[in-house]
C-alpha positions in Angstrom: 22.3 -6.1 -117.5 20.9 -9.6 -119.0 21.6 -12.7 -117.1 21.7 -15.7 -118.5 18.6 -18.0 -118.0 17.6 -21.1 -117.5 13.7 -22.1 -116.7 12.1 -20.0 -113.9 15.2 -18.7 -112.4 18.7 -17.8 -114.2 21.2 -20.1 -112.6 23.5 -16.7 -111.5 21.8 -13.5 -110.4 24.6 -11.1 -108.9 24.7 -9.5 -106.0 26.3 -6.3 -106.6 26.4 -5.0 -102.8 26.3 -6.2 -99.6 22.5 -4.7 -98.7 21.5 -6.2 -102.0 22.8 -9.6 -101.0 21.5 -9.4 -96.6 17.9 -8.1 -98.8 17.8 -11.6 -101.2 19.3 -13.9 -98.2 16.9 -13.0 -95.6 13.6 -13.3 -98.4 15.1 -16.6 -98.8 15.4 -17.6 -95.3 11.6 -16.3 -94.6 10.3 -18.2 -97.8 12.6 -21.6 -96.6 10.3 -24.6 -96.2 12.6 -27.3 -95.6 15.5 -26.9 -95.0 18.1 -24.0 -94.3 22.5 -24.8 -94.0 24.4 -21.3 -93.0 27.7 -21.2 -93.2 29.9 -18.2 -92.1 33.6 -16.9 -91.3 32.1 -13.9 -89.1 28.8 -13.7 -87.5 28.7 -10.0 -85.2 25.4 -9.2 -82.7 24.7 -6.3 -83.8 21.7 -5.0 -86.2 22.6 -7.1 -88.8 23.2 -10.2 -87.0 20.2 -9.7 -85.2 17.9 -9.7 -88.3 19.9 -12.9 -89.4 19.0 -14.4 -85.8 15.1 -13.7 -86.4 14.7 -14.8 -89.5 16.5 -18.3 -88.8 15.0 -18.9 -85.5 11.6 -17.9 -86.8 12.2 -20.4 -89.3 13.0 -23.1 -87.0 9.9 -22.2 -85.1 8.1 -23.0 -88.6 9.8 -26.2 -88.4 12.2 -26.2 -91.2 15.4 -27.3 -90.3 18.6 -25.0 -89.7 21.5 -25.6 -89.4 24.8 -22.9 -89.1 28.1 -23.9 -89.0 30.5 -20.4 -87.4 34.0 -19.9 -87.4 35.1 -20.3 -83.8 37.3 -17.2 -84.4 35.2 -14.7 -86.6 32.3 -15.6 -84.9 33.7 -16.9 -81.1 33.0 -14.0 -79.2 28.9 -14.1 -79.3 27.6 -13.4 -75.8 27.3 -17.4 -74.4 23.2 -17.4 -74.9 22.9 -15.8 -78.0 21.8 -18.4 -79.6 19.6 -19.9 -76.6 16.3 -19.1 -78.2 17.4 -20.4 -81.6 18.4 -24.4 -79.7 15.3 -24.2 -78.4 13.2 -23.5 -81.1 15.3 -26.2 -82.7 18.2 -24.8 -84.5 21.4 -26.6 -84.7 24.5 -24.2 -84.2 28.1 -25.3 -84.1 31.4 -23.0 -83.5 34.2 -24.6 -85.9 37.6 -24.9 -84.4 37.4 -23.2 -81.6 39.6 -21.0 -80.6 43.0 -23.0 -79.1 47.1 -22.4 -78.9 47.1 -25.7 -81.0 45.2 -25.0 -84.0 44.7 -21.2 -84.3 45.3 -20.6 -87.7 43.3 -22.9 -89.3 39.9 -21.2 -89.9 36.4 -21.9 -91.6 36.5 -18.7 -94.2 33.5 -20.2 -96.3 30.0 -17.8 -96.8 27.0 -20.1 -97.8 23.9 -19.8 -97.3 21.6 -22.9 -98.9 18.0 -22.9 -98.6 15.8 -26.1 -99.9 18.8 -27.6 -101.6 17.5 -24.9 -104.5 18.8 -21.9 -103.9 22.6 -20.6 -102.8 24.1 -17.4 -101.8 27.8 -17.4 -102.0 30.5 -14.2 -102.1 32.4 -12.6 -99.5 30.3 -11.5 -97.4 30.0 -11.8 -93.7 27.4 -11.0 -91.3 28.4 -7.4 -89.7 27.2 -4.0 -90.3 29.7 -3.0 -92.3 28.9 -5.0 -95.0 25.4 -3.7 -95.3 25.9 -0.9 -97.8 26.4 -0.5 -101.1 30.1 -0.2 -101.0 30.2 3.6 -102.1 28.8 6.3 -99.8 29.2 3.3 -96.7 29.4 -0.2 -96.5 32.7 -2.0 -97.4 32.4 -3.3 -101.4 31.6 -6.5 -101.7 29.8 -8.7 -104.2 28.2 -12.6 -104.3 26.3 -14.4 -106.6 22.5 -16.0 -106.0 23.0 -19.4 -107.7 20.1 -22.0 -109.1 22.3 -24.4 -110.6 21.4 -27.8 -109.7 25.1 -29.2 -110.2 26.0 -26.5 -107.7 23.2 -27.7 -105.2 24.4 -31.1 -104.1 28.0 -30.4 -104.1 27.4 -27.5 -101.9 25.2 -29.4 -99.8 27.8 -32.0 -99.5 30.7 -29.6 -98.8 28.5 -28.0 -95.9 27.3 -31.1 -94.6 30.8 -32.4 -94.6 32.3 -29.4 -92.4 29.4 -29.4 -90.4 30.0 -33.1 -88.7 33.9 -32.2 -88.7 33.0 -29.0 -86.8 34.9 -29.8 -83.5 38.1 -30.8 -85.2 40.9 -30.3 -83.8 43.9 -29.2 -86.2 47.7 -29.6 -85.5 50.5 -27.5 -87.3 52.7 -30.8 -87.9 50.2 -32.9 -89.2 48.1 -30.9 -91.6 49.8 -32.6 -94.7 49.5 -36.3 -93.1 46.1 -37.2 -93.8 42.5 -35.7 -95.2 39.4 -34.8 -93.4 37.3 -37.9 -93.7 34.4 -36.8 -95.5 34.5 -33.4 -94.2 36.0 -31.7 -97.4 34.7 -33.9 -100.6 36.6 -33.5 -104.3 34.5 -32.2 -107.0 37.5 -32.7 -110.0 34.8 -31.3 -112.6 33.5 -28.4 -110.2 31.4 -26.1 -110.4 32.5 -26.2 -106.7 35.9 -25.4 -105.9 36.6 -26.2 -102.4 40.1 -25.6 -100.6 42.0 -26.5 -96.5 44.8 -26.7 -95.2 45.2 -30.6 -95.7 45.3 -30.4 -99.6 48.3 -30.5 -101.6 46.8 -29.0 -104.4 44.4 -26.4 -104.0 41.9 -26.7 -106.3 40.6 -22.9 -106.5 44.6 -22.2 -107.4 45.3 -24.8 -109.8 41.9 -23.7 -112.1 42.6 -20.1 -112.0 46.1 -21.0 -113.6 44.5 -23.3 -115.8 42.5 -20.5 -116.8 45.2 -18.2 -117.1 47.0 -20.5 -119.7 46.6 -19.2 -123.1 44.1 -16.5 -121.8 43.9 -13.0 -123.3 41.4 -11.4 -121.1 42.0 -11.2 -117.3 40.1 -9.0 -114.8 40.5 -9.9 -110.5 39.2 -7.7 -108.0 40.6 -8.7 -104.4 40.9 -7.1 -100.9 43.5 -8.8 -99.6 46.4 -9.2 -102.8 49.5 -11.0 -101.5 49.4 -13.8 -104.6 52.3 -16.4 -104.5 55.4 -16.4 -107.2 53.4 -18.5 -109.9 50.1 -17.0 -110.1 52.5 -13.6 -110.5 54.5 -15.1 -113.1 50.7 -16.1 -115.2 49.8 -12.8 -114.6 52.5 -11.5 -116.2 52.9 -14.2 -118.7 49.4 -12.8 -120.3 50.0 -9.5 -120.4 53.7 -10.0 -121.7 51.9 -12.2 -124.5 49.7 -9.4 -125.2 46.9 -9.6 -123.1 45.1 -7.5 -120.6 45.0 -8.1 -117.4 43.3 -5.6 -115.4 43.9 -5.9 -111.2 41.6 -3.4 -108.7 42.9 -3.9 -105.2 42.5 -1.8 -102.2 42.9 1.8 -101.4 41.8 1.5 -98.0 42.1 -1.9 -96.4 41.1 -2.9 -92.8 44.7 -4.5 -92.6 47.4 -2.6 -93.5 50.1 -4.6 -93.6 48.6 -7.0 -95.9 47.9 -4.0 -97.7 51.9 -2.6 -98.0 52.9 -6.4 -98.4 50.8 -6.4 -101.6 52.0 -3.0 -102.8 55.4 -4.3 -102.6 54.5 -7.1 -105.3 53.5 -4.5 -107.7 56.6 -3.6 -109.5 57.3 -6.4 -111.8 52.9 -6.7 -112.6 53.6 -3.0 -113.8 56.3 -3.3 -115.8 55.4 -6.8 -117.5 52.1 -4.5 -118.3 49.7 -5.0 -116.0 47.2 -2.7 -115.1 46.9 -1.9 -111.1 43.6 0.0 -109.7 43.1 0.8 -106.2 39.7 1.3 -105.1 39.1 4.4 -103.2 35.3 4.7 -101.6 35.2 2.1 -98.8 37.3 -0.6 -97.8 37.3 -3.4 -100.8 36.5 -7.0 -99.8 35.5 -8.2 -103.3 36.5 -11.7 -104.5 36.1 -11.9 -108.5 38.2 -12.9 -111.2 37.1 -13.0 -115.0 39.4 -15.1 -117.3 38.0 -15.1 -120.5 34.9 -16.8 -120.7 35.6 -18.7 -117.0 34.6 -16.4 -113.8 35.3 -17.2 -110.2 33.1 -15.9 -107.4 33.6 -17.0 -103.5 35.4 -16.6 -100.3 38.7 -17.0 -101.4 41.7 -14.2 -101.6 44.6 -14.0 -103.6 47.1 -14.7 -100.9 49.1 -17.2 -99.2 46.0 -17.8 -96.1 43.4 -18.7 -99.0 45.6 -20.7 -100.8 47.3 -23.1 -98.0 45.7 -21.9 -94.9 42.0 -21.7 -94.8 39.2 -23.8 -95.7 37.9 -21.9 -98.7 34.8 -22.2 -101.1 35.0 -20.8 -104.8 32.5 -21.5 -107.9 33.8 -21.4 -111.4 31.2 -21.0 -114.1 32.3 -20.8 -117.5 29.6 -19.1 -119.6 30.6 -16.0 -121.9 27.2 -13.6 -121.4 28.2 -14.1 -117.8 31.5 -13.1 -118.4 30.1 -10.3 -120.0 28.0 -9.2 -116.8 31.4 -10.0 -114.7 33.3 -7.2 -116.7 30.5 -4.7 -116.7 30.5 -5.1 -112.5 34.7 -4.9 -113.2 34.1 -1.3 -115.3 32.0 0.3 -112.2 34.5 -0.7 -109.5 37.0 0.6 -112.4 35.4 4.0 -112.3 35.7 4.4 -108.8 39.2 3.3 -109.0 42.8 5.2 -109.3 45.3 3.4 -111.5 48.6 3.2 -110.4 51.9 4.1 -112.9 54.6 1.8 -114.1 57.4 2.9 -111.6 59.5 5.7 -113.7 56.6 5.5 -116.5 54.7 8.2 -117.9 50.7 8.2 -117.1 49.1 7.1 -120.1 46.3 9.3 -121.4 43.0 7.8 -121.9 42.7 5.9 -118.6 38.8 4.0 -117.6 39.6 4.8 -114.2 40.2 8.8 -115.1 38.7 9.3 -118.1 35.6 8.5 -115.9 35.8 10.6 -112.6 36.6 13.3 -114.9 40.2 13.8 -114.2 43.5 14.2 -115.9 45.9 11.2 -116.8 48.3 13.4 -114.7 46.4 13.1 -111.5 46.6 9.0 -111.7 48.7 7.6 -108.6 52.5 7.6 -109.3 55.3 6.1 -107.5 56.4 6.3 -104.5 53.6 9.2 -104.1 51.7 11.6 -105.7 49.6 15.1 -105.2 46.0 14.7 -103.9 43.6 15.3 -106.5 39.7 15.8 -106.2 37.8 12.9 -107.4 34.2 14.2 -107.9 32.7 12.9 -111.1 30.6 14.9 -113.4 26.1 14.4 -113.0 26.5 12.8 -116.2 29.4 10.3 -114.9 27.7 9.7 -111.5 24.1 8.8 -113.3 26.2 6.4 -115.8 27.2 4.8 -112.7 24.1 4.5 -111.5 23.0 2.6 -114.3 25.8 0.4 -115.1 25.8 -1.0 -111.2 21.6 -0.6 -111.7 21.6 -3.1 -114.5 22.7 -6.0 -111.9 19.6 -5.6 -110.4 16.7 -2.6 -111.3 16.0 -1.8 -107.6 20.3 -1.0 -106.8 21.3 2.7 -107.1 24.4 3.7 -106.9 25.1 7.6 -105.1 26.8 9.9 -106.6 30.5 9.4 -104.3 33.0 12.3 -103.9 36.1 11.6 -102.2 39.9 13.2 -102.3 42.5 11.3 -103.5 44.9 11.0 -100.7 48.8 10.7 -101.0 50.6 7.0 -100.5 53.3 7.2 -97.9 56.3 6.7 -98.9 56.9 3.7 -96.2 53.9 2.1 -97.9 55.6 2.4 -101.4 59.3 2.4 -101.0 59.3 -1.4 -102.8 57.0 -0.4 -106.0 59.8 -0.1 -108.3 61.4 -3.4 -107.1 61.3 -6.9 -107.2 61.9 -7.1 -103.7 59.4 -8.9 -102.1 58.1 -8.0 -98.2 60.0 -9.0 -95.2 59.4 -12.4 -94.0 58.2 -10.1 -90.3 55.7 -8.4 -93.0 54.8 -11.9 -94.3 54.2 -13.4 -90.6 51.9 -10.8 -89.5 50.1 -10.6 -92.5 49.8 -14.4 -92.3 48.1 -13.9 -89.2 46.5 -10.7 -89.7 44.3 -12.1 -92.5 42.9 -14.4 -90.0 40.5 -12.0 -88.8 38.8 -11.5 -92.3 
């Protein structure tokens, strides 16, 4: 896959997997020279956390400068000295809202990691063993971009410095419309940085992807967590019902299932306005990418009611067509390890990516409320194809060869697929506070 370029480095390099991405961060953390801001939802001590914890307390022995900002939820039950050596050698660490009664729901969901003011990671990844993988044979799928855009730099600097100083904020339910953080969040109105909280009436991450979504006739969105509010469902259908495609893979297993059913009950009237549903079936998806024509979005945010009002959120647009391109081409492997789901009442469709590709009959594609299990072992020809489309993100990725059985949906999970009913507000409240933990 060709990136786009731009002097030494292109200003996007994708990271198609989560051990592609840990592989890139921590070369960039070891070739840091002045200065290093880490910022992250969930932080675990285990293997991968403790390579993360060498790396940037051997780089404040070195004397660059380090700072990492946690989330005093994902990351608020460290052991109390686990970053001892790391103060000492003269890192800066700071929990973010930590944990009270008062402000509980209001977390730090951001993933940056900025070395030099040159370099940036961004993407959905956090720092835990299971996102070290490549998101097929193990390792929950996940994908992040590398950026060298120096418009990107400073405002990312600036949004991380900003959060950093407001780390010990304390947040009250009441008042989170009265008044914004005070230099902690600053407004780019021209991006490329798209930053989002709880304080903002108008989220900016959500009011570009409907801009985008205005007039489009190409729409692609990968999300983990899919519970999207009443107007981003009424663009999505507005494209396809204008004939456009708009192509969704969400999750076939998810590490939350009630976010999971509330999402499948939202599926109905996407279906039948003509919009094409995917559930990814190797590992657990935590993607965040959507491709609008020639605009794509990459960051921490979800489609769902937490990333849009809840959270404190950091998206990048970049609107470039080649890199549109490469978003798509990521889109088709994720699409081959997918199973489409059928209109409610509809007849499967022959010719399907998602089948066509595994080697499989349009007959064996998801129907609702349930369907027979079905054997999804591609073809040597399909799985090295795979190989090299995920390959051409980066020469040194291979993708394995995954086999898997297509399980049945319960009918609970699916009893609101042919509606327009939407879930229970009790389904709504826990998911609203189930998503809290990812």
């Amino acid at each position: 896959m060709a990136h786009p370029r731009s002097g030494r480095n292109p200003p996007v390099h994708w990271l198609p997997t989560g051990a592609e991405a840990y592989r890139r961060m921590l070369s960039a953390v070891g070739a840091a020279q002045h200065s290093i801001r880490f910022e992250m939802y969930i932080f675990r001590a285990d293997e991968t956390g403790e390579r993360f914890r060498t790396a940037l307390t051997k780089a404040a022995q070195r004397g660059v400068r380090v700072q990492l900002l946690l989330d005093g939820l994902g990351a608020g039950g460290l052991p109390a000295d686990y970053w001892a050596e790391f103060r000492a050698s003269g890192g800066e660490v700071h929990l973010f809202n930590p944990l009270s009664l008062r402000g509980f729901l209001f977390r730090n969901h951001r993933k940056l990691l900025l070395i030099d003011d040159t370099v940036a990671f961004i993407g959905g990844f956090n720092i835990a063993n299971e996102y070290d993988g490549d998101g097929v044979s193990h390792g929950w799928r996940d994908l992040g971009w590398e950026l060298h855009q120096p418009d990107a730099m400073w405002q990312l600097a600036a949004a991380f410095d900003g959060m950093f100083r407001a780390h010990d904020l304390r947040h009250r339910l009441l008042q989170r419309m009265r008044r914004p953080l005070h230099g902690a969040r600053p407004s780019f109105p021209h991006g490329p940085v798209l930053l989002s909280g709880p304080r903002m009436l108008r989220n900016p991450f959500r009011a570009s992807l409907l801009q985008a979504l205005h007039g489009a006739r190409h729409v692609q969105l990968i999300s983990g967590y899919f519970v999207p509010n009443r107007r981003l469902r009424r663009a999505l259908r507005g494209v396809a019902r204008r004939g456009g495609t708009v192509e969704l893979i969400l999750a076939g297993k998810s590490d939350v299932p009630i976010a999971q059913r509330a999402g499948r009950a939202l599926y109905g009237s996407l279906l039948r306005a003509g919009v094409k549903i995917y559930e990814y079936q190797p590992q657990i998806l935590h993607s965040k990418l959507a491709v609008v024509d020639d605009a794509v979005f990459v960051g921490s945010a979800n489609l769902d009611i937490r990333s849009f009002r809840i959270n404190y959120e950091l998206m990048v647009r970049v609107d470039n067509p080649a890199l549109a391109a490469e978003a798509r081409e990521l889109f088709v492997v994720d699409q081959r390890q997918s199973a489409e789901i059928s209109p409610p009442g509809g007849a499967s469709r022959a010719g399907s990516p998602a089948c066509a590709a595994i080697g499989r009959s349009s007959s064996s594609r998801r129907s609702i409320p349930g369907s027979s299990a079905a054997s999804c072992t591609p073809s040597p020809e399909t799985a090295q194809r795979q190989r090299r489309d995920l390959g051409g993100c980066h020469n040194s990725i291979q993708l394995p060869s995954p086999s898997f059985t297509q399980p049945n949906f319960p009918n609970s999970d699916l009893s609101t697929f042919g509606s327009t009913q939407t879930p229970s507000f009790f389904s709504c409240a826990s998911t609203f506070v189930k998503l809290a933990t990812r």
